[in-house]
N, C-alpha and C positions, 0 to 999 in steps of 0.2 A: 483369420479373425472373424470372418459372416458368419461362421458355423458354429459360434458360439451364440449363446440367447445373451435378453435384456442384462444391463447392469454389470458385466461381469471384469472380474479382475485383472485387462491386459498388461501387459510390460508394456516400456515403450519402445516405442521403435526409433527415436531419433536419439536413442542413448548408445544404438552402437555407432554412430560418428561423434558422439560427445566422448565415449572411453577410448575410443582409440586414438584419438586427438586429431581428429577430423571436421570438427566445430569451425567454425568459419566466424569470428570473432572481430574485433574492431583492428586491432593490432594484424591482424591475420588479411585484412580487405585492404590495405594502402595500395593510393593508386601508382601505379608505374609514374616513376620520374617526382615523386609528390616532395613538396619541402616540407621541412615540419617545424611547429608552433610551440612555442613555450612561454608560460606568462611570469613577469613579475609582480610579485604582490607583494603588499601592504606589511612590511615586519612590525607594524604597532596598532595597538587595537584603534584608537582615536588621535587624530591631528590635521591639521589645514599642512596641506604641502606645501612648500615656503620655496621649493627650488627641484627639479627634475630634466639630470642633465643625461639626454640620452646619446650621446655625440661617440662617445666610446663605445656602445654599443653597436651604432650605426655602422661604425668604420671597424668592425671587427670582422675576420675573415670566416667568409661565406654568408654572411646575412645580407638578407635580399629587401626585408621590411621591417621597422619597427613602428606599430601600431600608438596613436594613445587616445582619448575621446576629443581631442581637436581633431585629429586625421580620421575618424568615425564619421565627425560633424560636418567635417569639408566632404566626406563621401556623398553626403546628401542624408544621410538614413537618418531615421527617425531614435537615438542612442536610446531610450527610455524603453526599460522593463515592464509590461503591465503584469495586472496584481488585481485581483477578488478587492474588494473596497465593500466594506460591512456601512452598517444604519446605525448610528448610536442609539441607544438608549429613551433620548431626549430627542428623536427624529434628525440630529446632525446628521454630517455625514462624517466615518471616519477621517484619521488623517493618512494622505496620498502623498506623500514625497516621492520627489523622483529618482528612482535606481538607474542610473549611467552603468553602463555596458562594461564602459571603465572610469576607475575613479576621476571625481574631478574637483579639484578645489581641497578636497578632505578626507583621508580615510577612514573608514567606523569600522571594521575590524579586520582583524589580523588577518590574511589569508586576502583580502578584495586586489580582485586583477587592477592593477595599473598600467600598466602597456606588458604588446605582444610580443617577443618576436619570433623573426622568421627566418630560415636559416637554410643550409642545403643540408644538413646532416646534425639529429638529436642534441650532438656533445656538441658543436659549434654553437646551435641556437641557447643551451641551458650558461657555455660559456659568454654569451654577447650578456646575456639577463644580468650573469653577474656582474657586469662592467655597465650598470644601470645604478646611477646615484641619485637617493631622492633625498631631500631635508624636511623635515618636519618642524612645525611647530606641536607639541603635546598637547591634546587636553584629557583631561581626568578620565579614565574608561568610567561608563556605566552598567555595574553590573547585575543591580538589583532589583526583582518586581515591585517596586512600588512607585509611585508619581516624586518627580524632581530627582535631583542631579543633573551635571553636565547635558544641556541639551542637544541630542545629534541632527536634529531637523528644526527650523524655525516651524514649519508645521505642528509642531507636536511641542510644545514649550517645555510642559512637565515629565516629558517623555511617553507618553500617555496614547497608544496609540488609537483606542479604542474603548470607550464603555456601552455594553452589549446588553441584553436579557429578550428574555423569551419567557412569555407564563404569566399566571395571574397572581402578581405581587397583592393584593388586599385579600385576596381570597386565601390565598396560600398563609399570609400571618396570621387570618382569623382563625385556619383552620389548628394552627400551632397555638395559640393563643387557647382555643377548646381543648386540646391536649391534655390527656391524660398521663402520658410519655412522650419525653422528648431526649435524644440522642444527637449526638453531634461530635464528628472529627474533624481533624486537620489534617490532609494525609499529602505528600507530597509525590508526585511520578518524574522522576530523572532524568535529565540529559541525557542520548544516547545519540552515535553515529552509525548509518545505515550501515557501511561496511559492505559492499556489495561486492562480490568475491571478483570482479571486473571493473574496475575505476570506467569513471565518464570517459569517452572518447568521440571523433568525429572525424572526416574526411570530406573536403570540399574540392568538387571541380566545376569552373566556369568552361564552357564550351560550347560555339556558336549561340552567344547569345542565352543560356540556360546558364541554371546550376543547380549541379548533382549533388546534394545533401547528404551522408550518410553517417547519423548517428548511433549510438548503443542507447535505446530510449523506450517510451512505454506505447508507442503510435506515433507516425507521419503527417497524421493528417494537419495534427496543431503545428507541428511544426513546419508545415508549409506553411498553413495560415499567418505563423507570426513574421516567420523568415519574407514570407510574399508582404507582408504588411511594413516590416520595419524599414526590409533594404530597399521598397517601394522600387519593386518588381510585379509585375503582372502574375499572376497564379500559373498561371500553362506556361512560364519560363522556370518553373520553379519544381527539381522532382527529387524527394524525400524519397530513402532506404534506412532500412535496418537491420542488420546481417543478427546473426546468434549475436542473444545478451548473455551477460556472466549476473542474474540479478538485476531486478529492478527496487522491489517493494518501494513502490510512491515516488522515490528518490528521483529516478529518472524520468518522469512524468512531465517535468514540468523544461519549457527552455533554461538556458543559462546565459550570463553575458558570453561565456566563449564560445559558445555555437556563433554569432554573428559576426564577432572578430574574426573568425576562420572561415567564415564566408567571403567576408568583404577582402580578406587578403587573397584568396582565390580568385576574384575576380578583379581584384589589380594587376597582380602580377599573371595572371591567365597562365598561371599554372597552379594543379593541385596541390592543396597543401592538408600536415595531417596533422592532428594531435592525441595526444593521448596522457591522462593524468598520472602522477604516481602516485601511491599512497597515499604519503603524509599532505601533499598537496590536496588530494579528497577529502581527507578530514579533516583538513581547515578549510576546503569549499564549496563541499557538496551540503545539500541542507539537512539540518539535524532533527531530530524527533522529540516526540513528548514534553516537558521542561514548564510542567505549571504547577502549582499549589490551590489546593481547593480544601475550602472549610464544607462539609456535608453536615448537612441537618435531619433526621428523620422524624417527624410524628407519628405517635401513635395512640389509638383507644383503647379502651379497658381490657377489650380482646386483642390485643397488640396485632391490633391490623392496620398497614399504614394509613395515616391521614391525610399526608401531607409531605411532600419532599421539595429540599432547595439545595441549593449549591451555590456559594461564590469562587469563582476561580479566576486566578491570575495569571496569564501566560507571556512565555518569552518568545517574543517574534526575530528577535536577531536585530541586525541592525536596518534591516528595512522589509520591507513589503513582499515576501518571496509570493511566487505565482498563485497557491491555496492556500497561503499561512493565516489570513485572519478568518478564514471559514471553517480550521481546524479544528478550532474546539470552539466553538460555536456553533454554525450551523449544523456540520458534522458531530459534535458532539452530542445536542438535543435529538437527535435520531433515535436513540436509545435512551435519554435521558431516565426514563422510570423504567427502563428494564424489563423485567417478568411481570413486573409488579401490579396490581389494578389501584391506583394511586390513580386519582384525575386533578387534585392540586399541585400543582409543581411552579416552583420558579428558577428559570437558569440566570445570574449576573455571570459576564465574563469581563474583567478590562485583559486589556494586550499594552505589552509594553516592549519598547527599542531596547536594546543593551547590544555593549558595542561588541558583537559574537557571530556568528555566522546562523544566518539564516534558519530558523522553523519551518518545516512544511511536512508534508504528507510520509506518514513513515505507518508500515503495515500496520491493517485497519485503521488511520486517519481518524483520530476522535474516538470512534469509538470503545478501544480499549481503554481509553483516557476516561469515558465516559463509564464502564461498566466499571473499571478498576476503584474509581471513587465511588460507587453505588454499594460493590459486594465488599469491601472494605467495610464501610457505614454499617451494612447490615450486619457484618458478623460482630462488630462493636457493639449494635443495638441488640445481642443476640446474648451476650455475655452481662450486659449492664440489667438485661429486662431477667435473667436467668432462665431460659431458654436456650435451647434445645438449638442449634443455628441451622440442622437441617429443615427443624418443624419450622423454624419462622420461617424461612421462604416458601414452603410448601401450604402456610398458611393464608399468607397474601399474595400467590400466583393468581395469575389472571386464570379463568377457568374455563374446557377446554369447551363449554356453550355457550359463552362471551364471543366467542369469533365469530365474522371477523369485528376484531377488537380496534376502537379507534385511541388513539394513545392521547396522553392531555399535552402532546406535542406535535399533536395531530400525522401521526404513522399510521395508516393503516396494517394491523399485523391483520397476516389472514388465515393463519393457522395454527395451533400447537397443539401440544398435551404435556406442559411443564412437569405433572403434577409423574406423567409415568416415565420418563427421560430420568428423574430423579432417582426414581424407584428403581431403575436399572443402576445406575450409579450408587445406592445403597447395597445393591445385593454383592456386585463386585468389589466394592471396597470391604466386606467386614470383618471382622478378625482386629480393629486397627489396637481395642481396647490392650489384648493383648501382645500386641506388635510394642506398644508403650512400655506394658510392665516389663516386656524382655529385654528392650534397649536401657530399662532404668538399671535394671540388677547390673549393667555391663556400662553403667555411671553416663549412659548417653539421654538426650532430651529427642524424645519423637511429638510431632506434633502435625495434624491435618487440617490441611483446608479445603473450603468449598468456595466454589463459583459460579453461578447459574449465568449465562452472561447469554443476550441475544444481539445478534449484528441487523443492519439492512444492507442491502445489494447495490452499490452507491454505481455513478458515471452516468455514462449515454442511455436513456432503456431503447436505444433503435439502434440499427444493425442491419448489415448486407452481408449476401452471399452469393458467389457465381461460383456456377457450373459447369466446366467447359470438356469434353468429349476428344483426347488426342487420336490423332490418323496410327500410333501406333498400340492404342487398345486401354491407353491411361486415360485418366480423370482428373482434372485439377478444380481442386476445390481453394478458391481462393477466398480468404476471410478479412473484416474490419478491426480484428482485435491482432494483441502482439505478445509473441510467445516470450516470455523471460525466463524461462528453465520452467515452468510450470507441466509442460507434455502435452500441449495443445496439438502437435499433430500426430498425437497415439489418439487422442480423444476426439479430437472432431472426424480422424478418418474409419473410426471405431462408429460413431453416431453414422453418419451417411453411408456404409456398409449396413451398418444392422436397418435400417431406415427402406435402403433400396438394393441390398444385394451385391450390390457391387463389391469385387472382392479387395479389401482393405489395403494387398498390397499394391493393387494397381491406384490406389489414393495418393495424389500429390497435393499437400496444403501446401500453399503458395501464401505469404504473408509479406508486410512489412513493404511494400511499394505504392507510393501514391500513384502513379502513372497506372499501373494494374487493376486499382478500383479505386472510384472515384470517392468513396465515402467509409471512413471507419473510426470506431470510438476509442482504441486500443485496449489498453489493457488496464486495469486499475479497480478498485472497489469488489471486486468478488464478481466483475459481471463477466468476465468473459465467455467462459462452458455456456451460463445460463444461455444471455442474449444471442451469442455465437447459435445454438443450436438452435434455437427461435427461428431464426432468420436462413439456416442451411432449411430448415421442416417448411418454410414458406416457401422456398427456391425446390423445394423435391414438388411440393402438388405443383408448381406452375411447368415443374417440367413434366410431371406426369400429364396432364392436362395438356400439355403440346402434343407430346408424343399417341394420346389416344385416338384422334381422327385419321392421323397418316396410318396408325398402323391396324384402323377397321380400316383401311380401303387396302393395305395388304392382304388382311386375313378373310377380307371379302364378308364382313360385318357389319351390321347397325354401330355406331359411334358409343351407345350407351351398352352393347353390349361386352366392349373389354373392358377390364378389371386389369389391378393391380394388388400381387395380394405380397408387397417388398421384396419380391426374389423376381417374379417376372411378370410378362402381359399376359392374359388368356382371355378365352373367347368360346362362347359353344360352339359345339360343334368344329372348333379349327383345330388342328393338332399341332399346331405350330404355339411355340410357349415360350419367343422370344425376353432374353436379359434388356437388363438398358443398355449394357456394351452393344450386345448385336445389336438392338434398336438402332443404336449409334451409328455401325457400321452401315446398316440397310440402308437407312438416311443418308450416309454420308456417297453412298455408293448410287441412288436417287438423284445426290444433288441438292438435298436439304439442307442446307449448309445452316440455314437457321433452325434444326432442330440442335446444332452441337454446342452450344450456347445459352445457359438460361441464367438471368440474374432478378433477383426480387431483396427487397428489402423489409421489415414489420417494425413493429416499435411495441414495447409491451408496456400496458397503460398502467399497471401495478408492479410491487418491487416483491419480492421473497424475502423472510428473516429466519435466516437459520438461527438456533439456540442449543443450548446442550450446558453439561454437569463435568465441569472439570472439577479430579480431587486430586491434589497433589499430600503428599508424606513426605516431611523431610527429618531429617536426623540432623542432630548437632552436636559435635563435639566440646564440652563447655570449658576443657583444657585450653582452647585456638581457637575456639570461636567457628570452627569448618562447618560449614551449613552443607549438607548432602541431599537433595531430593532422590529417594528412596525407590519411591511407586509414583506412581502416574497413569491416572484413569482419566479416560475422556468416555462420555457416552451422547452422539452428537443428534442431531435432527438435522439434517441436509436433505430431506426430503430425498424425492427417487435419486440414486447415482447414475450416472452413464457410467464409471469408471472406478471403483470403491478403491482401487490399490490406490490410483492415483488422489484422492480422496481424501487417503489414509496418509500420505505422504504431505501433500498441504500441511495437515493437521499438525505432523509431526515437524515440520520444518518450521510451522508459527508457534508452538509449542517450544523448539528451542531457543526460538528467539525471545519468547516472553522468560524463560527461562534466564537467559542472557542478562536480561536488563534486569532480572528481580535479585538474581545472586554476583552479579560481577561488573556487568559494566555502568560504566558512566563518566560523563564528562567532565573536566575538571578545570576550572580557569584560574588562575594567578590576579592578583587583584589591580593588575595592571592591562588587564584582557587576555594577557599571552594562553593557549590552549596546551595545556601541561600533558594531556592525554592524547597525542598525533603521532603515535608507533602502535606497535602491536606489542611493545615493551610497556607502554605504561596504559595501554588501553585493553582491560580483557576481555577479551571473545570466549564466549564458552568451546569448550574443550567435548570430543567425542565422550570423554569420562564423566562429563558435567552433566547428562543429558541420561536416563534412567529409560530401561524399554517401557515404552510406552503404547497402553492398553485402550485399544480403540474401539467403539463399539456403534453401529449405525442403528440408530430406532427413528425409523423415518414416519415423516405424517404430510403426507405428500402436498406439495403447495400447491393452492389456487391459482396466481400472478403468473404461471407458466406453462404452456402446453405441456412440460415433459413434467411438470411438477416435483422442479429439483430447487434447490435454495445452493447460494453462492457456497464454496469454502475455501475459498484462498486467506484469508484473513481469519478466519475462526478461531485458530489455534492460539495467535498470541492473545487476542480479546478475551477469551478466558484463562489464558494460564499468570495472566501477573497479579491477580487477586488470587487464585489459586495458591501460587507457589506464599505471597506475602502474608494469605491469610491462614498456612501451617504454619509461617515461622514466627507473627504474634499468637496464636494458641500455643508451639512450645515454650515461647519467652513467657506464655502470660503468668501460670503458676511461679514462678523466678519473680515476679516483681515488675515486668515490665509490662508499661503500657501503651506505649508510643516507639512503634519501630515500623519505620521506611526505609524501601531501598535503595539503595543495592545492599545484599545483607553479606557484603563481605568481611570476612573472617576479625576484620579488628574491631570494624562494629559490634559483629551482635559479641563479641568475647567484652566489649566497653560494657553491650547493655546489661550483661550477665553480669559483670564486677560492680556496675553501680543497680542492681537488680535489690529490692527491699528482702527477699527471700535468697536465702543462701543456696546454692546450685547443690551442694553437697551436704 
């Protein structure tokens, strides 16, 4: 891999123990002798528990413990969940109920753990759960974003968790108020479940006085801190792992009540115990995505360049406080609030609201797609009403590329672009479409495209460590603060520190996922990883170059300033010796330099990167069925320099299915009593290999200032523009038919409704 130059396309190298089924997974790590954990939950979405008799359960054969938040309470530990808590509006402060580990008093929705248990064998523990009788009393499920109904917190009376904004409210009306055009939707974004092709798992062992954590999650570090905080443990008794994930995207970021319940049962019974989710249990427990409704507003002047943008948006938090749920679309969503756009009047309202449903929180790009999706919506609607051209109006009010670095009226620093020629790449590969139209019409089908200029920021930690350590057998381990989720972080970072220093790529071991191994890391989340990760290896390469040059002038019998490194090896005038950093390593090691084999540094980067790019999706629609087909699919991104363009290019393509996902098929669906209708793979769709169109990827970078390597995140990109994308070809085909108002999911009975009740007859 060294003998290849900057940027270039490796495979990965941890995909041959992922195909051969050599992955080393949650289910795959159980410790020797471990019991294992199964929870019961909540069968109704809202009630005060009125009786919970766990005596049958207890006395069922093989169970060893049955958990519930009195036996939490009596442990000592602190049961409460903490949770992001926003600033209203009117300088309150949100409202903070408190989330118990396990129910207590009341259930709010369907799927909340109620007690543990614990058992010597899977089928034992799942049969003790069902010999677990709880009574209820009822109250009304709350299912809907608006203030009042059934109250689930006295905190929050109207159900109301929150009224939010960001922006200059008087400036922003005046500036609509001078309006020469004004534009405004209502567009709604969907309920969806992560679906991580690995359900949540964990494995706890208490030993001498310790306890060995090991979750499937997005970083250790937080979850020492909380595990060390709750069960009021000292931090150095407390040591977080994380074997191969199957998936993260956000989901796994955040603690859960069963991580601690499977602690404290470890260390009762001091023996390990395991657990591991199924399915239908993850999608009524893990927390879900998207799920708001937002009215957009755009202004505009004579020359229809915007004046003025607002948003009110109403979100669904679940039934309580998940860990970054009320920062979702809020703080996370004004990051991009104006987009491309040079608009400096803006005002964001947000309220949040409880419904008795499981949990909101971070689902790939976190906000942000939530935030571009209702932006390029707006615009293609202001595109159509102003009649205009929908490519020229974004091209008109892009920010322009001698405005950088541009400060946003939501105060982002962007510090790069060239919207104006990203676009222009995206024009040249999409054309033909006029014609692509007339051929599907003569063959009685509806084609129809959209566009989406969408930009992200690089969200998490901006600090970051990395150690460098030198094995006696000719290895390297490169140990890192971020956490590989299927992403190929160690094709990439041992690809970076090879082309960097030479060293040859397969003697590179990343070493991840142990809090005991480094003492500080940010995981994984927001698009930072490649960025910060390689920030912080490039700071730990000079500090170890910079060790290693006075030891080896007094080898090569030198002035100190006169070796060099030019990333393959040392040299020196006059010396013939042209020592690697392996050999360095060796020489030293065979010295007695024990502290040259070791080097760790850490950096923190004071600015963030915003990748941006031109997603055009083409779909087809069969107006017989309603069958929505995306056809083609162009992306042309700006990700700044690549270390890795394959791996780049797969991101892309993986958030690209997933926007895909949520704009044609899936979504959640609740029964008016809260029960979650959509918890199989029967009534929940996942998009299909067939669902998913090749997709044309194209890099036109404009290399970023916020980073030494001058690379912009892309783990998230893909889906932050393709759900405007894919939504805004299927209102350009529906619009000639009569339709004006179509939100996803545009599955097949829908848009076949909107075509039947369409003012224009399809035929």
């Amino acid at each position: 891999m060294e003998k290849f130059g900057k940027s270039q396309p490796v495979t990965r190298t941890e995909d041959q123990r992922f195909l051969t089924g050599h992955g080393r997974y949650m289910d795959d790590t159980v410790p020797p002798g471990a019991l294992h954990a199964v929870f019961f939950r909540s069968p109704v979405a809202h009630g005060d528990i009125s009786g919970l008799d766990l005596d049958a359960a207890r006395a069922a054969p093989g169970v060893r413990l049955v958990l519930t938040i009195d036996d939490l309470i009596a442990a000592g530990i602190d049961p409460v969940l903490s949770a992001t808590i926003l600033v209203n509006r009117d300088g309150t402060r949100a409202a903070n109920p408190p989330r118990q580990m396990l129910a207590r008093d009341r259930v709010r929705f369907v799927g909340e753990p109620v007690a543990m248990v614990v058992a010597e064998t899977p089928a034992q523990a799942r049969d003790a759960a069902e010999l677990i009788w709880m009574d209820t009393t009822d109250r009304p499920a709350k299912l809907d974003l608006a203030p009042g109904g059934e109250p689930l917190h006295p905190e929050a009376p109207d159900n109301r968790a929150f009224d939010w904004a960001v922006g200059d409210e008087a400036a922003t009306q005046a500036a609509f108020d001078a309006a020469a055009h004004v534009v405004s939707l209502q567009v709604a974004d969907n309920r969806v479940i992560v679906n991580s092709i690995e359900p949540r798992g964990c494995n706890a062992v208490w030993s001498d006085g310790r306890l060995h954590f090991s979750y499937g999650g997005q970083g250790v570090w937080g979850m020492k801190a909380q595990l060390a905080d709750k069960l009021r443990l000292d931090p150095q008794a407390v040591h977080v792992t994380t074997p191969d994930v199957g998936g993260g995207f956000g989901m796994k970021a955040m603690p859960y009540p069963e991580y601690f319940s499977v602690a404290v049962a470890a260390m009762q019974l001091g023996q390990p115990v395991h657990w591991m989710s199924d399915r239908t249990e993850a999608m009524l427990s893990d927390h879900h995505g998207r799920d708001l409704t937002s009215l957009a507003e755009l202004a505009f002047d004579e020359d229809l360049r915007i004046t003025a943008y607002r948003v009110h948006s109403r979100c669904n938090l679940g039934a309580y406080n998940s860990h970054f749920g009320q920062a979702i679309q809020t703080n996370l969503f004004k990051c991009v609030l104006p987009g491309v756009y040079n608009v400096q009047k803006t005002y964001l309202r947000v309220e949040g609201f409880y419904t008795n449903t499981t949990q909101v929180d971070a689902y790939r790009g976190a906000g942000r797609p939530e935030a571009i999706y209702v932006l390029e919506r707006a615009m293609d609607r202001a595109a159509r009403e102003l009649g205009v051209d929908p490519w020229e109006l974004r091209r008109r009010n892009f920010i322009r590329p001698d405005n950088f670095p541009y400060v946003s009226a939501t105060g982002e620093t962007y510090d790069v672009g060239d919207f104006g020629m990203v676009l222009s790449r995206a024009a040249e590969q999409t054309a033909g479409f006029a014609a692509r139209k007339a051929a599907d019409a003569e063959r009685g089908l509806i084609r129809g495209q959209g566009l989406c200029y969408y930009i992200e920021s690089i969200l998490g930690d901006p600090s970051e460590g990395a150690k460098i350590e030198f094995g006696q057998d000719g290895t390297v381990n490169l140990y890192v603060g971020t956490q590989s989720n299927g992403q190929g972080h160690e094709t990439v970072y041992a690809q970076f520190l090879s082309d960097q220093t030479g060293i040859p790529a397969d003697r590179i071991r990343v070493v991840q996922g142990d809090s005991d191994r480094m003492a500080q890391g940010g995981g994984t989340g927001g698009s930072r990883s490649v960025t910060v990760q390689s920030a912080a290896t490039l700071v730990t390469i000079d500090q170890m170059i910079a060790a290693f040059t006075p030891y080896l002038a007094g080898k090569l019998g030198v002035e100190e300033s006169d070796v060099t490194f030019d990333h393959e090896t040392f040299r020196a005038p006059g010396s013939n010796l042209t020592p690697t950093l392996i050999e360095a390593a060796e020489m030293a090691r065979a010295d007695g330099r024990t502290d040259l084999l070791q080097h760790e540094a850490r950096t923190r980067l004071e600015a963030r990167s915003y990748p941006n790019g031109a997603h055009v999706a083409e779909i087809v629609i069969d107006p017989e069925t309603g069958t929505t087909t995306v056809d083609r699919y162009t992306v042309v991104d700006d990700f700044g320099n690549l270390i890795n363009p394959m791996l780049a290019e797969g991101q892309v393509h993986g958030g690209v299915a997933q926007g895909i996902g949520q704009a044609l098929c899936e979504h959640v669906v609740h029964d008016g009593e809260g029960q979650l209708l959509t918890a199989t793979f029967m009534d929940y769709a996942l998009p299909r290999a067939a669902d998913i169109p090749m997709i044309r990827f194209t890099s036109a970078p404009v290399p970023s200032t916020a980073n030494p390597m001058g690379m912009k995140g892309c783990g998230e990109a893909g889906t932050v523009g393709a759900l405007a994308a894919v939504a805004n070809a299927v209102q350009d085909a529906l619009w000639d038919h009569g339709v004006r108002q179509a939100d996803m999911p545009f599955t097949p009975v829908k848009v076949w409704e909107l075509l039947s009740n369409g003012t224009v007859a399809v035929r």
